[in-house]
MIDOSE-1310 file (N, C-alpha, C; in nm, 2 decimals, decimal comma, always signed):
residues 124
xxxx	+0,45/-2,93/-4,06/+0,38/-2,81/-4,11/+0,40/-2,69/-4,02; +0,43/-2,74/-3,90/+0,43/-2,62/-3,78/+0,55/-2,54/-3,82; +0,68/-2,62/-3,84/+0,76/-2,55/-3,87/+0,80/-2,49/-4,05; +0,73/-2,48/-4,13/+0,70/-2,42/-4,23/+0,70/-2,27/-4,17
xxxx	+0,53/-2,32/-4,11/+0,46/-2,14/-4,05/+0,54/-2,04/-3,98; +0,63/-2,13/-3,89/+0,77/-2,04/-3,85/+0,83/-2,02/-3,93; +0,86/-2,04/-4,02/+0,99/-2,02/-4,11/+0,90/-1,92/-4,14; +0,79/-1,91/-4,23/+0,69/-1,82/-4,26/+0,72/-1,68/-4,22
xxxx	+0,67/-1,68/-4,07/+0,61/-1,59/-3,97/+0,80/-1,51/-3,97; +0,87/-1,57/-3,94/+1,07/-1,51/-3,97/+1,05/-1,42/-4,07; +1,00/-1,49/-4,18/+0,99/-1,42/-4,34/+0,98/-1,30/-4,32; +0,84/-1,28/-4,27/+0,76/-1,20/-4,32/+0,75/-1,06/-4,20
xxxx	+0,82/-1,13/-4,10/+0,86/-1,03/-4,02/+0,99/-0,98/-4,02; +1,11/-1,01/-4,06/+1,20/-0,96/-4,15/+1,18/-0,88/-4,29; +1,08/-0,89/-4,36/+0,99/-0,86/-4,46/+0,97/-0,70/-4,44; +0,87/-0,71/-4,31/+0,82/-0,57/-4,27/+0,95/-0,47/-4,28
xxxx	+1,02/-0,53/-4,13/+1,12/-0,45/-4,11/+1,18/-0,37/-4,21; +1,26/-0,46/-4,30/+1,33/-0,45/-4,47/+1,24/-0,31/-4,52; +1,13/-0,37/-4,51/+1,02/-0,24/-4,57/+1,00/-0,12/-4,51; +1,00/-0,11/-4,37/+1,02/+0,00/-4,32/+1,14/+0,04/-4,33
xxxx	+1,22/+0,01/-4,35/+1,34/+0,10/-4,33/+1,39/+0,17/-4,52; +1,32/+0,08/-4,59/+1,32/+0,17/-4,69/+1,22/+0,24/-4,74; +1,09/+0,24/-4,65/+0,99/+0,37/-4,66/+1,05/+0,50/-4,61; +1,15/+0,45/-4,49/+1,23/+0,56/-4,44/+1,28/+0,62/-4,50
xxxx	+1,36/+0,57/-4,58/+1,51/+0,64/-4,67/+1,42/+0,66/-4,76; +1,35/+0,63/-4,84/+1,28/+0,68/-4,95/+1,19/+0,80/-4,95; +1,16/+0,76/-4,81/+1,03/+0,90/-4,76/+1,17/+1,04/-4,78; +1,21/+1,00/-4,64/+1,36/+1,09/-4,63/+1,41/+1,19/-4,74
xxxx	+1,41/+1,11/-4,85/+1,48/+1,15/-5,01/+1,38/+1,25/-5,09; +1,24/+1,19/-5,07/+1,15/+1,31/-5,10/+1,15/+1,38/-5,05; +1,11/+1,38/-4,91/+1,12/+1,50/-4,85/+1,22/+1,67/-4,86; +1,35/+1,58/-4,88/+1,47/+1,65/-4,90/+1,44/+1,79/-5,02
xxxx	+1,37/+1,69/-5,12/+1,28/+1,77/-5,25/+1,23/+1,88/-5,22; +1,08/+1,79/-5,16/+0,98/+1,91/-5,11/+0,96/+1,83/-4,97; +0,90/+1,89/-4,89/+0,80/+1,83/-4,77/+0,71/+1,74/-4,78; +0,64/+1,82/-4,87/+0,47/+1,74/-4,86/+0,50/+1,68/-4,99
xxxx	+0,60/+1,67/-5,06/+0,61/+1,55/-5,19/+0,66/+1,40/-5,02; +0,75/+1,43/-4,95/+0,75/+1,29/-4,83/+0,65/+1,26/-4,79; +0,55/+1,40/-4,72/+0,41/+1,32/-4,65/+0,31/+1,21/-4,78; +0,36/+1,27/-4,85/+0,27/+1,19/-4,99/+0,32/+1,04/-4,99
xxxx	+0,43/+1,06/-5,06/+0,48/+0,95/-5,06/+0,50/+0,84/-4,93; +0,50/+0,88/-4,81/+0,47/+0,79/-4,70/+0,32/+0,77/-4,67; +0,20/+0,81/-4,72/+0,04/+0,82/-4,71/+0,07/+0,71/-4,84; +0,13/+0,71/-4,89/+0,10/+0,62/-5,01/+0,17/+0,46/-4,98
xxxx	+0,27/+0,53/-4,94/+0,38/+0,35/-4,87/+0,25/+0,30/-4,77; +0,22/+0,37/-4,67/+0,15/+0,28/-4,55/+0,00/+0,27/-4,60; -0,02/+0,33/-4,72/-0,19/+0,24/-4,75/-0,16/+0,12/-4,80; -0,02/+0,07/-4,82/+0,01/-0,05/-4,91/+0,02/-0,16/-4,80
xxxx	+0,11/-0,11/-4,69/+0,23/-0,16/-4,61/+0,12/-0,20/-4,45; +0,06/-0,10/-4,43/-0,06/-0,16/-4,36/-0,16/-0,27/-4,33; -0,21/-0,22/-4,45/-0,30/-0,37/-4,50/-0,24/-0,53/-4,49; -0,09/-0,49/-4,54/-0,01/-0,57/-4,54/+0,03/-0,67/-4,41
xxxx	+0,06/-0,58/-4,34/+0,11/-0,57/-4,20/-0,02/-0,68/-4,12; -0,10/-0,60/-4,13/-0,26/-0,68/-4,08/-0,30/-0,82/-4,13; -0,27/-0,82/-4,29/-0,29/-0,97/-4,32/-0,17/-1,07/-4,25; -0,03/-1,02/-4,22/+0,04/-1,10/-4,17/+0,02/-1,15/-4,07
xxxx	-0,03/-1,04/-3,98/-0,06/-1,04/-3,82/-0,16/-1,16/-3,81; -0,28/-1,16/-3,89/-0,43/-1,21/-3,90/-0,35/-1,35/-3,95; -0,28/-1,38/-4,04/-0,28/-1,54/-4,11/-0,16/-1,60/-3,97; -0,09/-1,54/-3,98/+0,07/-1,58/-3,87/+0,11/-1,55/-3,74
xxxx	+0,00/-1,45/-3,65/+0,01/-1,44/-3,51/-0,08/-1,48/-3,46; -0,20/-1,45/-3,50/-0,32/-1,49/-3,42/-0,30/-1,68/-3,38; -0,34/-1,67/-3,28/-0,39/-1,84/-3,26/-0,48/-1,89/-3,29; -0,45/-2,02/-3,39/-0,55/-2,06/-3,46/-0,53/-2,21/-3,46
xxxx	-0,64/-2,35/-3,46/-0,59/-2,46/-3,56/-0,53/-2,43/-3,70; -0,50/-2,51/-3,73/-0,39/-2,55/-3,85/-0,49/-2,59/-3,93; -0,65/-2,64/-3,91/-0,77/-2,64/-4,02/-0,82/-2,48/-4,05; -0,75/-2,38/-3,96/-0,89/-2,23/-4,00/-0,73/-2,17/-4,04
xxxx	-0,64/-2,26/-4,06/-0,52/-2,10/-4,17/-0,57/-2,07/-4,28; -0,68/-2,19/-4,35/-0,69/-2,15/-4,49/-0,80/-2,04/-4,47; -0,88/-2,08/-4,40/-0,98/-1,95/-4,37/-0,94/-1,85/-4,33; -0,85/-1,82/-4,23/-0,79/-1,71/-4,18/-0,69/-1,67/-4,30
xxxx	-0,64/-1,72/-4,37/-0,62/-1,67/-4,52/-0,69/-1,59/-4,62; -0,79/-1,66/-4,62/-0,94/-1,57/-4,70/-0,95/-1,48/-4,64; -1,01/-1,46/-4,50/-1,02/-1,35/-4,42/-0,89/-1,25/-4,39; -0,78/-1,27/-4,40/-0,72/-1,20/-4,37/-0,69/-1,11/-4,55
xxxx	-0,67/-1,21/-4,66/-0,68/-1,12/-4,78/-0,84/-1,03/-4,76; -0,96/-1,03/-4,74/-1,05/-0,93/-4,76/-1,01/-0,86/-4,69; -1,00/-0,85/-4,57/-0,92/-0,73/-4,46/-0,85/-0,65/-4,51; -0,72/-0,69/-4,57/-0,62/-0,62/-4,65/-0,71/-0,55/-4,74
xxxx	-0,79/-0,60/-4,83/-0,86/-0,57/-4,98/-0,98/-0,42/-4,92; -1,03/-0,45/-4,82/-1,10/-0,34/-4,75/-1,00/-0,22/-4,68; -0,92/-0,28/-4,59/-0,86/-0,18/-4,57/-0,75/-0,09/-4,62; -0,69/-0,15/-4,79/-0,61/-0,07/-4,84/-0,71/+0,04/-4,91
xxxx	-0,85/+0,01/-4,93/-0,93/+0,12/-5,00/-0,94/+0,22/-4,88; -1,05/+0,18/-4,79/-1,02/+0,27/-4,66/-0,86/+0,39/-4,64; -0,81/+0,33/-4,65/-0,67/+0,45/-4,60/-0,64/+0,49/-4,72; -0,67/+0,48/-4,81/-0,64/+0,52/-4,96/-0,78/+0,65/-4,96
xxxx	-0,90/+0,60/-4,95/-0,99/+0,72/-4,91/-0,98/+0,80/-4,79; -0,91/+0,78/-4,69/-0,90/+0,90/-4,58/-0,76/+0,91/-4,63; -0,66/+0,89/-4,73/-0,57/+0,98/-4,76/-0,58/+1,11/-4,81; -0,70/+1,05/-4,95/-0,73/+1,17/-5,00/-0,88/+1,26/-5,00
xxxx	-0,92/+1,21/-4,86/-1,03/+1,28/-4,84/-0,96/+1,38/-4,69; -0,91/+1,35/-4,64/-0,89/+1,40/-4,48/-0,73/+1,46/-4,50; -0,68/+1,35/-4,52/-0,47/+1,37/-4,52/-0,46/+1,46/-4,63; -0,55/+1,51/-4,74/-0,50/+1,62/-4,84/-0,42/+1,64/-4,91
xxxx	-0,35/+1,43/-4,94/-0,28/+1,45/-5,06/-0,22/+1,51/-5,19; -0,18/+1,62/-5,23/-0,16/+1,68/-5,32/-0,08/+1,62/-5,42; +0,02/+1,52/-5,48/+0,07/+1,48/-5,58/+0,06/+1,33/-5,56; -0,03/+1,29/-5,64/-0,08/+1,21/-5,68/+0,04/+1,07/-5,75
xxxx	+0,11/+1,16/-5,80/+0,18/+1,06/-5,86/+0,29/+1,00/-5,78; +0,31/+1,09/-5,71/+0,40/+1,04/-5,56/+0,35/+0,93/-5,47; +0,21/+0,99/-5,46/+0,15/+0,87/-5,34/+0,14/+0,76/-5,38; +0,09/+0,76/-5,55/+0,09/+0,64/-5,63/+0,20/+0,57/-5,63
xxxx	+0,36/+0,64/-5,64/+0,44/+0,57/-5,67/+0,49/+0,50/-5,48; +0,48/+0,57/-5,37/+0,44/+0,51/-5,31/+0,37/+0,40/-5,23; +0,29/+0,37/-5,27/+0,17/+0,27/-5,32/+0,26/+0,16/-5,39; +0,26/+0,19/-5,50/+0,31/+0,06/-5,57/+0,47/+0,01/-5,55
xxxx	+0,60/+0,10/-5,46/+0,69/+0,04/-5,44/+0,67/-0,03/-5,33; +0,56/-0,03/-5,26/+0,51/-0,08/-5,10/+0,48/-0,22/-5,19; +0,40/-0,23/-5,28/+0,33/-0,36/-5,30/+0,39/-0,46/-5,41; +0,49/-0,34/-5,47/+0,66/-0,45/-5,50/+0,70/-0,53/-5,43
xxxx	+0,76/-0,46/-5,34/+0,82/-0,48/-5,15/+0,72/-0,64/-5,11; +0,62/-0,58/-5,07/+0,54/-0,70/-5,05/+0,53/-0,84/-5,10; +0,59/-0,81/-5,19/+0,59/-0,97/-5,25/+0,71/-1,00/-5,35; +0,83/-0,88/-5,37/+0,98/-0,96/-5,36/+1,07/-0,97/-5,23
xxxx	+0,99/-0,89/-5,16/+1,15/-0,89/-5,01/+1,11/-1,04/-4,95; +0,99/-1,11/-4,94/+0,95/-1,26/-4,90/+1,00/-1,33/-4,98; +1,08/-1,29/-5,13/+1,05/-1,41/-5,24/+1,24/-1,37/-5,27; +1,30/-1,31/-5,22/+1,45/-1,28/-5,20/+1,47/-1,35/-5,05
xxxx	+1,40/-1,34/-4,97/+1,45/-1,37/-4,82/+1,45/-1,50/-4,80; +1,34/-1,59/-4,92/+1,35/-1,74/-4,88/+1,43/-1,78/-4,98; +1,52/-1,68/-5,11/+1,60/-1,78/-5,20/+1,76/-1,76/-5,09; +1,78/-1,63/-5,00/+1,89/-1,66/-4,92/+1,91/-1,75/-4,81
């Protein structure tokens, strides 16, 4: 099982990476547009990619028995489920979002990402 969770923990940190680097180029491309259509669209990638980032940290770095993964699983999905509201409300309470449909679509190519770049990286 141990080595499952490595295989895992590879995944999902090649995962990130993959993902950062096309929040880059993506941000990049908006920006090119307008400015604040990038800052959008990156306020929108990292309220997804965040949360994200933390549940991987919380189920696959922390040290734990191999009896509390499933709990550190529970707990690490509420974490995510709390904190993608959180930075989604200081986006557009504080950061002053203005195009909505940018941040959105930012948002949701993040939470694509999240669950095909893991599900392409274990069929290579």
């Amino acid at each position: 099982m141990s080595r499952i969770i490595q295989q895992a923990k590879i995944q999902y940190r090649k995962a990130i990476q993959i993902e950062l680097v096309i929040m880059l180029l993506l941000a990049c491309f908006f920006a090119f547009w307008q400015m604040r259509n990038g800052i959008d669209f990156l306020f929108g990638f990292l309220s997804a990619l965040l949360p994200f980032s933390a549940f991987v940290y919380m189920v696959f770095y922390r040290k734990q028995q191999l009896s509390t993964k499933l709990s550190a699983f529970y707990r690490g999905e509420t974490i995510k489920f709390v904190l993608t509201i959180v930075l989604i409300i200081i986006s557009f309470k504080w950061l002053l979002v203005t195009n909505f449909v940018i941040f959105f679509s930012g948002f949701f190519i993040a939470l694509m990402l999240n669950n095909l770049i893991p599900f392409l990286l274990r069929r290579v």
